[in-house]
N, C-alpha and C positions, 0 to 999 in steps of 0.2 A: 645360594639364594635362599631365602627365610619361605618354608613350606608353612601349608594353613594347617592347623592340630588336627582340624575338622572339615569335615564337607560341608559347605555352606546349603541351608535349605532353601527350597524352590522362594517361599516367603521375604526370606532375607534378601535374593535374588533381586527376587519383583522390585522389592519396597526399594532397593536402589535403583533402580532404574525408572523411576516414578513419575522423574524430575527429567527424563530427556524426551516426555513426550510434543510431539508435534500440537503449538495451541493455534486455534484456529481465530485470524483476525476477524474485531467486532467491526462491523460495517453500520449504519446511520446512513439517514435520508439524507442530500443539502435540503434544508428549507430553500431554498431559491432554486435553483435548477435541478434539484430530483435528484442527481444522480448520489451514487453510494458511496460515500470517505468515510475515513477515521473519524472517530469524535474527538472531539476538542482539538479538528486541525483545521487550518483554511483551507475551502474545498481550492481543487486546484484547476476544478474548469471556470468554476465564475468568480474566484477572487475575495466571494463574501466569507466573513463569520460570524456568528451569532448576529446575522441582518446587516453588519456593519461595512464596508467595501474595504478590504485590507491591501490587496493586492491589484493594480492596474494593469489584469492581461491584453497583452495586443492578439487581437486575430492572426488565424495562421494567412501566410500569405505562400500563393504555389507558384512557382517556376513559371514564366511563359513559355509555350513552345516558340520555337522558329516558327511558325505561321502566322502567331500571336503577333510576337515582333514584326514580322514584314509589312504587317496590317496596320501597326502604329505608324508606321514610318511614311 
């Protein structure tokens, strides 16, 4: 196997490894419902972006219990 001529300095070390640090995601307001996305994505609780309505979310809908049910019935 091809040995190094030299012992690599602390510098040379760093400076490669410069490029694997952890970047930390930018967050933005929605203008519409507050909460914190990506920018330049459609938020994904209310559907808008830049004011516009892109996406038509449906409400979550929950399970009935069996009590729920015997009481429709």
């Amino acid at each position: 196997m091809a040995e190094p001529k030299k012992k690599l300095s602390r510098t040379r070390s760093r400076q490669r490894r410069s490029h694997d640090k952890i970047i930390r995601i930018n967050l933005v307001e929605c203008k519409k419902c507050k909460s914190m996305i990506r920018p330049h994505i459609v938020c994904k609780v209310c559907g808008y972006y830049k004011g516009e309505k892109i996406l038509d979310l449906k409400e979550k809908t929950t399970k009935k219990t069996d009590e729920e049910n015997l009481k429709d019935e």
